[in-house]
N, C-alpha and C positions, 0 to 999 in steps of 0.2 A: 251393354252387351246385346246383340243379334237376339232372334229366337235361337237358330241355327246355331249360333256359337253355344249358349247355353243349354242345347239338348247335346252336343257334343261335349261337353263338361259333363257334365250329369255320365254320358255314355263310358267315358273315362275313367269317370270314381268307381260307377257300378260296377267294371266289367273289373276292375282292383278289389273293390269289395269282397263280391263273391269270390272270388279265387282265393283272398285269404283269410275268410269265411269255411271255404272248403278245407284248407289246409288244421285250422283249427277245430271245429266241429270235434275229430276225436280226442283231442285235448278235456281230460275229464280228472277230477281229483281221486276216482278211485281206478285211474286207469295204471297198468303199471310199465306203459315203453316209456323209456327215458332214451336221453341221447343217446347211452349206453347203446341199446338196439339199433339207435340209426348207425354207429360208426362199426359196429361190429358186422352189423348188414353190408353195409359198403366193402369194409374188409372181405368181405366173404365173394362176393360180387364185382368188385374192379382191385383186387390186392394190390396191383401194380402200379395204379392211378394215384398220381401226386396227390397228397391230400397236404403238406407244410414244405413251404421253402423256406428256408433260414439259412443268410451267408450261400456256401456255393453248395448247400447241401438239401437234398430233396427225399424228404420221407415220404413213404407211400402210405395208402389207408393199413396194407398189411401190416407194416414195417410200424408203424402207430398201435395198431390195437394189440402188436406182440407187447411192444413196448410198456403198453398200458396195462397190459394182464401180470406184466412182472411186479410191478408197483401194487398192483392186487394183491398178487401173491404177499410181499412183501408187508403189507398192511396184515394180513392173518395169521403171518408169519412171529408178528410182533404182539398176537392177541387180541387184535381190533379188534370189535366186533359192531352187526350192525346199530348204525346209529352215534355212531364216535367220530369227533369231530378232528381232523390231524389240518394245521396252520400252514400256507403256502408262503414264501417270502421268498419272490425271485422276478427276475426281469426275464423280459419277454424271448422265450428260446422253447425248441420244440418239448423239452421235457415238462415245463411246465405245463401244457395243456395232455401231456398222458400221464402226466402225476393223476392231476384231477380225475382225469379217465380212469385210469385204474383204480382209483379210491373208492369212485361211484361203485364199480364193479364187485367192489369189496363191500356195499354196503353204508359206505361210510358220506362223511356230510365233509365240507373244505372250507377253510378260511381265508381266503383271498388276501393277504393284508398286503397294503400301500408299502410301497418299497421306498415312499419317503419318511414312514415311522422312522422314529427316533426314539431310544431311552424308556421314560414313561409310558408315551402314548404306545408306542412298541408292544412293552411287556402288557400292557393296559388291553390292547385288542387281541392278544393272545389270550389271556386267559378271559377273558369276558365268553371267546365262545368256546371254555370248556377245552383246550387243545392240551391232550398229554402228549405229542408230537409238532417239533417243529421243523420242515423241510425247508432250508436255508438254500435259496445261491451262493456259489462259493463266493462272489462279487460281493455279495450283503453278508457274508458269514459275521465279519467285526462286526457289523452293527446289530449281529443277535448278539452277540459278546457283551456288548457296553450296554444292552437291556438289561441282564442278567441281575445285575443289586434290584430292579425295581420288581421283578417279579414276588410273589408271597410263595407260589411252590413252581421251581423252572421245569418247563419240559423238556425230554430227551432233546435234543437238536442234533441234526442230519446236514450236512454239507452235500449237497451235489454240485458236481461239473468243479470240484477239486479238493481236495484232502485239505482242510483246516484242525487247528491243534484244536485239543478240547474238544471235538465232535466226533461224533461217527461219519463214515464215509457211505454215504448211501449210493453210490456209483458200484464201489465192493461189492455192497449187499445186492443190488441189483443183477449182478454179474452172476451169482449162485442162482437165481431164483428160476423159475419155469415162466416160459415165453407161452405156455399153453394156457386155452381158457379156463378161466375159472369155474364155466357154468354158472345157472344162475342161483343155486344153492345159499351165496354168502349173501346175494340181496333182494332171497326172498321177503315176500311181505312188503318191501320198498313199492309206493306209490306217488303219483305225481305230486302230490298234496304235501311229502316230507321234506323236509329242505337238504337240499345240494349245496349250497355255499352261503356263507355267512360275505357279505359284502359292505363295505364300510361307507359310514361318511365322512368328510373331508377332516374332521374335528379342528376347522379353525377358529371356531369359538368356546373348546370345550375337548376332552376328551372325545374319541371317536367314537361313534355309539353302531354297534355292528346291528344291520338290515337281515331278514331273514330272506331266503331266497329259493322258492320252490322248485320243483323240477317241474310241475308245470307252469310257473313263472319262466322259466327256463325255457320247454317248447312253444312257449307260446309266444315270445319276445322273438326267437329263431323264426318262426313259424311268420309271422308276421311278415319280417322283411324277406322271407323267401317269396311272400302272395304279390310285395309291392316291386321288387326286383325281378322277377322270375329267373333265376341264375340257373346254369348250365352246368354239364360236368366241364366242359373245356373253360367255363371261366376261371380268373386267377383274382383273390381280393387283398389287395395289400394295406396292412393291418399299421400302424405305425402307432396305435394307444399302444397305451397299460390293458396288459391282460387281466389288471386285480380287479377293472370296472367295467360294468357291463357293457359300455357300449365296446369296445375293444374285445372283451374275455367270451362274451354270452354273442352280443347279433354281429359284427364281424366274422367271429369263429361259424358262428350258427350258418351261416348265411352258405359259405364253403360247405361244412359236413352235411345238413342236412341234402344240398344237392348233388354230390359227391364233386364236388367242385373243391379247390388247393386256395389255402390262406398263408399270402405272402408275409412271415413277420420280423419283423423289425424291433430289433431291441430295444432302440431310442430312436424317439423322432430327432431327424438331423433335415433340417430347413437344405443345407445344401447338397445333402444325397436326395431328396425327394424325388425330385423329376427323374435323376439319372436311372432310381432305382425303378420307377416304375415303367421307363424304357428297358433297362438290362430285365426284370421279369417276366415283361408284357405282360401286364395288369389290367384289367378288363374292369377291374370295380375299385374302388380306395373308403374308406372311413373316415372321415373328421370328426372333431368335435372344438367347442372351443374357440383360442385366438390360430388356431392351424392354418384358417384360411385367410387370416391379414397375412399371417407371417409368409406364407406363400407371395399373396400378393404385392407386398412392399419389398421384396427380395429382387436383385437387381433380373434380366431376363437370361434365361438359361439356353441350351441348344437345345434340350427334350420336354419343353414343357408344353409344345405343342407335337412332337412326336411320340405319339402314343397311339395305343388303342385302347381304349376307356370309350366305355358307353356310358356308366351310370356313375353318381357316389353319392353316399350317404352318409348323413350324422346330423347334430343338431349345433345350432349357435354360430350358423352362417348368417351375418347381419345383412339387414335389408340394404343399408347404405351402399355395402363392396359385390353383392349377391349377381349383380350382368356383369359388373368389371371381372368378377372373377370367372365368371360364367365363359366370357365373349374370350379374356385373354387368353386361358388354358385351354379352349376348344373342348369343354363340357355338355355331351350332348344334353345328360338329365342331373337334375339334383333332386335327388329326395330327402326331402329335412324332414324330421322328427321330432318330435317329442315327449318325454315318457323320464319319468325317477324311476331312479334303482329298487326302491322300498314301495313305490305306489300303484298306484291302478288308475293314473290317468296316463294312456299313449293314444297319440295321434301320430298319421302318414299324411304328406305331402304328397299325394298320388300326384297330381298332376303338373307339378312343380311350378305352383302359384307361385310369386316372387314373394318373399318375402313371411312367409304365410308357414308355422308348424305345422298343421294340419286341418282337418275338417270333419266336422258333424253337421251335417244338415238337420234340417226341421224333423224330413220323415224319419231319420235315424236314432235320433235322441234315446229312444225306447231301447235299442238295440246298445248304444253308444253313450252313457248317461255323464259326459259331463259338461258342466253347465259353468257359467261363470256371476260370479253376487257381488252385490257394493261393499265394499271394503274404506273404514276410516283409517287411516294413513298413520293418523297421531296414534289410535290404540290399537293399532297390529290387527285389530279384528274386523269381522265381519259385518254389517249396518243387519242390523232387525227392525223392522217393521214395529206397529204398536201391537200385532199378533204375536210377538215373540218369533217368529221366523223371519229368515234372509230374502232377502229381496234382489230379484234377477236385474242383472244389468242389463240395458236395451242393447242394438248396434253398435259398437264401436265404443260402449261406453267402456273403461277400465274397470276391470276389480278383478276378486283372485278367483282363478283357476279352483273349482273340483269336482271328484270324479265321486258317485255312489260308490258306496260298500256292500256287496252281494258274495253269494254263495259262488256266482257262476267264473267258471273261469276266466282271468282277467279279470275279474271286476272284487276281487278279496281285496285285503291288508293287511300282509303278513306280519307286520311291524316287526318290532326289536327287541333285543334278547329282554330288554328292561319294559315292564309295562306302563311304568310313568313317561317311557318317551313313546310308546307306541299310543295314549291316550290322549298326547298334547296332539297329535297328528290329525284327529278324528275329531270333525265339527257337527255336532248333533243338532236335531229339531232345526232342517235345515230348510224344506220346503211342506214334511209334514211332522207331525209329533212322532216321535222314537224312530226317524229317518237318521243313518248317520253317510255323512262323505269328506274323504278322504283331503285332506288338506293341501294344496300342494304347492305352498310357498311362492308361490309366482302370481302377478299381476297378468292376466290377458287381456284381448278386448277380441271379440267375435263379430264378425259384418254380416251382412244380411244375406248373404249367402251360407252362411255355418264356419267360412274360414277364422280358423283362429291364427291371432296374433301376438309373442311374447312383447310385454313391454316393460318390466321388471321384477327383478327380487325380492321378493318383500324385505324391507329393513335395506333394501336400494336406495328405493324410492324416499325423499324427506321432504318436510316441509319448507318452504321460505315464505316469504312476506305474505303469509297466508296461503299458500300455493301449493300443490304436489310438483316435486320434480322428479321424473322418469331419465336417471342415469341414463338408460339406454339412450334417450332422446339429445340429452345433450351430445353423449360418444358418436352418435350418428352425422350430428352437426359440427363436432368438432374435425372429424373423417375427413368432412369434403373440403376443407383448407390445407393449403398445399402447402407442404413440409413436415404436416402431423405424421406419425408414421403409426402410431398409437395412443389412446387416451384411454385411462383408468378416472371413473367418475365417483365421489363418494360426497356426504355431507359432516360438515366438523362444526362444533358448538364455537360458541364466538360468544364471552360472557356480556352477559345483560342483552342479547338477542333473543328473540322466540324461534324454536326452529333451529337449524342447523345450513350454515353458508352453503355453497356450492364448490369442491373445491375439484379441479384435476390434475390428476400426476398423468405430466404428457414424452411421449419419445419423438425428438424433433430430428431433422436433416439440415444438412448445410443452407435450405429454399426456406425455412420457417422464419416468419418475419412477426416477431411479436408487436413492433409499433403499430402495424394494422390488422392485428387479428379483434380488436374491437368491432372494426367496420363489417370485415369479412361473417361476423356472426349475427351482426344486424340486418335483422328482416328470415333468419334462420331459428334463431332463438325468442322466450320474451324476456324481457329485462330480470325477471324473479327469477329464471332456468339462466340464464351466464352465469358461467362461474366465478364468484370471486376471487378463488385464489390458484392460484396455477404453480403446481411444484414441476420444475425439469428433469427427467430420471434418465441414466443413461440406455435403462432396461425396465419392463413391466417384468414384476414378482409375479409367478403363477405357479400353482397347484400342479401336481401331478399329471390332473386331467386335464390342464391348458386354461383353467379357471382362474381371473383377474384375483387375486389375493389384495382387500381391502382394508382386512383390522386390522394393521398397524399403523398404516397410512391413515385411519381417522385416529389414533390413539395418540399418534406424533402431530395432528393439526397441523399448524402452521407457525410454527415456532421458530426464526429464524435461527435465535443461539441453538439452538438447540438440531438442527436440520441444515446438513452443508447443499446439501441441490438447490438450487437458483431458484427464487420464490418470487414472485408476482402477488400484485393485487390490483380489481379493476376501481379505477378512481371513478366515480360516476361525473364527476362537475369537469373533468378531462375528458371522459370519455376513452379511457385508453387503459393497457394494462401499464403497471409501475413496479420499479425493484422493488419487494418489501423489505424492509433491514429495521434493525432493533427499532429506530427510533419510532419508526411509521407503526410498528408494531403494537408497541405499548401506546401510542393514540388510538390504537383500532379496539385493544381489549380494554381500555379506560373510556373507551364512548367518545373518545373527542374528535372520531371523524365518523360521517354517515355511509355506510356501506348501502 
């Protein structure tokens, strides 16, 4: 890089920096505006001004904050009082974000829950944060129903957007109530410091364990991406997550209200409305996360996917492999990737839309921006310590896990979870000095010599083979660029009387996928210990709510042919090619009698 190019980097980040530097600044834990004030301000200020499209309908910021003060009302109505916690369970439609609204307004704290619970885990994240209310979509109404035996004491439940047997109709109730402010009387005492929503995580390994989530976690996640976007009232940002996770519910939403700018939302992401919708809204910004942007991109070509008006999008888990193809095809002028946990205190911006790259701390920042990345042993999940008993920083480029300090200052806390044995495991102590603690944050990076950071896995991704780390990501990257893949899910499966765990991938192919030469096609891509041994054919990747690959089953079912109808591979090495696995070759593989 030039001098000239590199004081123009530098002039980029800075001039990003400071502006959301400024925007934060009054972000303080004993402060008390919450979003509440910014949408009620706007309300007051542009009432008329789209603030939600949804289908062919357009709520204004007025028409929003009345909305929201009935829902208020409605919560005082019922006895709320502050600091009571009432359960969200609905897909993504305008009432859902002035439920929340008027909750706040009442004082009160929300629970987010995943609208893919089921049953157990269901009633499990309801009562974990304390909810003696539960406001259902009429769409998920049955599936608060068939929670009901698992609950220990059930809460009222509310149907909105239609009359379900057995519940109250809270459309009804809402119809009586006063469209007038509440004032701030019910949420006096509320500061940034208390928490606004109880936020989940995935519980694919476990029950869900609810994240706490402050209202100034809240401005300051908003706040952020207003400094790295600078959005306008005439922008439009079309939403197409789950509202129950942050990057959808919190900096999508945020990103709108806070500039009195309109959030386009979309109740389900649908791969073949995407283009069309974001030409019928004329959408200026969009949100990803996730497999969003393969699935764009291996989608056959549309007539709106280059007519648009889009300047900017953001989200996180745009891979480096597809990151110009998708860039170049859709006519994206910026990407801004991020990265940041729901529950943690490490975020990074991609200010200048490095390829590939989540974000950046430079050298002189560090102080300001404290996280940092340590060597990490693969085999014991944990962190390497020195013979001083403290962690030891990775150099350039080297891997190991991502963490951020634990401080007072905004941003930089840890609110953890409703349980303190999961918010302790989170928290790695005497990390560069004695009774230092920071924040843990599950992920593999490597940082270069400029401060960019770069995602390279999840921890418990990432396995060993013939002595070796393999980086999932690394493989999915390489399996990308062979023609026919359309997707690959990469995971590691035990293979008895082996050290370690094989390589396996579950792939979604096209009519062009030629498996007699995908051996070749990975040679000089891969090294011999990163191929994967065994290749399952799936017609479709299983994924999460939030667009996240779902892998514990797929190592739980290995490689079992009886047992597993999808068309199974294995790479022969003394052939050099992959081969059908079927019983027989099977039981030679786990009785040792072939060398993998």
């Amino acid at each position: 890089m030039t001098l000239a190019a590199a004081i123009r980097r530098e002039a980029v980040y800075l001039s990003h920096i400071v502006r959301t530097l400024l925007l934060l600044a009054p972000i303080k834990p004993a402060s008390t505006r919450t979003i509440v004030d910014v949408v009620e301000k706007q309300a007051r200020a542009t009432p008329d001004a789209p603030a939600i499209y949804y289908l062919d309908e357009v709520m204004s910021y007025g028409a929003l904050d009345a909305r929201a003060n009935a829902y208020g009302h409605w919560a005082l109505g019922e006895g709320l009082t502050r600091g009571d916690c009432v359960a969200l369970f609905m897909e993504n439609r305008p009432d859902f974000l002035c439920c929340w609204l008027g909750l706040f307004k009442a004082g009160l704290s929300v629970a987010l829950i995943n609208t893919n619970q089921r049953g157990q885990a269901l009633a499990h994240s309801i009562e974990i944060a304390g909810a003696r209310h539960l406001i259902a979509g009429a769409e998920l109404a049955a599936f608060a129903d068939e929670a009901k035996p698992f609950f220990t004491a059930a809460p009222t439940v509310w149907s909105q957007g239609g009359v379900h047997s057995g519940m109250r109709d809270m459309d009804a109730s809402l119809a009586g109530m006063s469209m007038a402010s509440l004032g701030k009387a019910p949420r006096q005492g509320i500061t940034a410091k208390d928490r606004a929503f109880f936020i989940y995580t995935s519980g694919t390994t476990g029950l869900p364990k609810a994240a706490n989530f402050s209202h100034m976690r809240m401005m300051f996640m908003m706040s952020g991406f207003v400094g790295a976007l600078t959005p306008k009232p005439g922008d439009r940002v079309y939403n197409p997550l789950p509202l129950y996770h942050a990057t959808g519910g919190v900096c999508a939403v945020g990103i709108a209200f806070l500039s009195g700018a309109a959030v386009i939302l979309k109740r389900k992401f649908s791969l073949g409305e995407f283009w069309n919708d974001i030409h019928k809204y004329d959408a200026t910004l969009f949100a990803y996360i996730g497999e969003l942007c393969r699935w764009l991109l291996n989608a056959p070509p549309g007539p709106h996917e280059r007519d648009h008006h889009l300047r900017a999008i953001t989200g996180n888990g745009l891979r480096p492999e597809i990151w110009k193809k998708f860039q170049d095809r859709f006519a994206i002028p910026r990407i801004v990737e991020f990265y940041g946990a729901t529950e943690g205190n490490v975020s990074m911006l991609n200010y200048d839309g490095t390829m590939g790259s989540v974000g950046r701390v430079p050298d002189y920042l560090e102080w300001l921006l404290p996280t940092r990345v340590v060597r990490f042993d693969v085999e014991r999940e944990m962190p390497v310590r020195g013979p001083d008993g403290l962690c030891i920083e990775c150099g350039p480029d080297e891997a190991g896990e991502a963490v951020g300090r634990i401080s007072t200052r905004a941003g930089r806390n840890f609110e953890g979870y409703t349980k303190a044995a999961d918010t302790e495991k989170k928290i790695l102590r005497d990390v560069f000095a004695k009774g230092d603690a920071w924040f843990r944050t599950g992920d593999l990076m490597r940082r270069d010599e400029h401060g960019y950071f770069y995602f390279v896995d999840r921890i418990g991704d990432t396995f060993r083979w013939k002595g070796e780390n393999v980086a999932t990501s690394e493989v999915a990257e390489a399996l990308a660029s062979v023609p026919g893949i359309r997707e690959a899910n990469i995971y590691g499966v035990k293979v008895p009387g082996a050290d370690g765990r094989a390589g396996m991938a579950a792939l979604v192919v096209d009519g062009s996928f030629d498996i007699a030469g995908l051996a070749q096609k990975l040679d000089g891509h891969l090294s011999a210990f990163a191929r994967p041994v065994f290749l399952r054919l799936q017609p479709e990747i299983e994924v999460t709510g939030t667009f996240k690959q779902r892998k514990v089953d797929l190592v739980r079912e290995g490689f079992d042919p009886s047992t597993i109808a999808d068309p199974l591979y294995w790479f022969d090495p003394l052939a050099h090619r992959y081969e059908t696995l079927d019983a027989a070759r099977y039981a030679e593989i786990v009785e040792d009698r072939v060398k993998l």
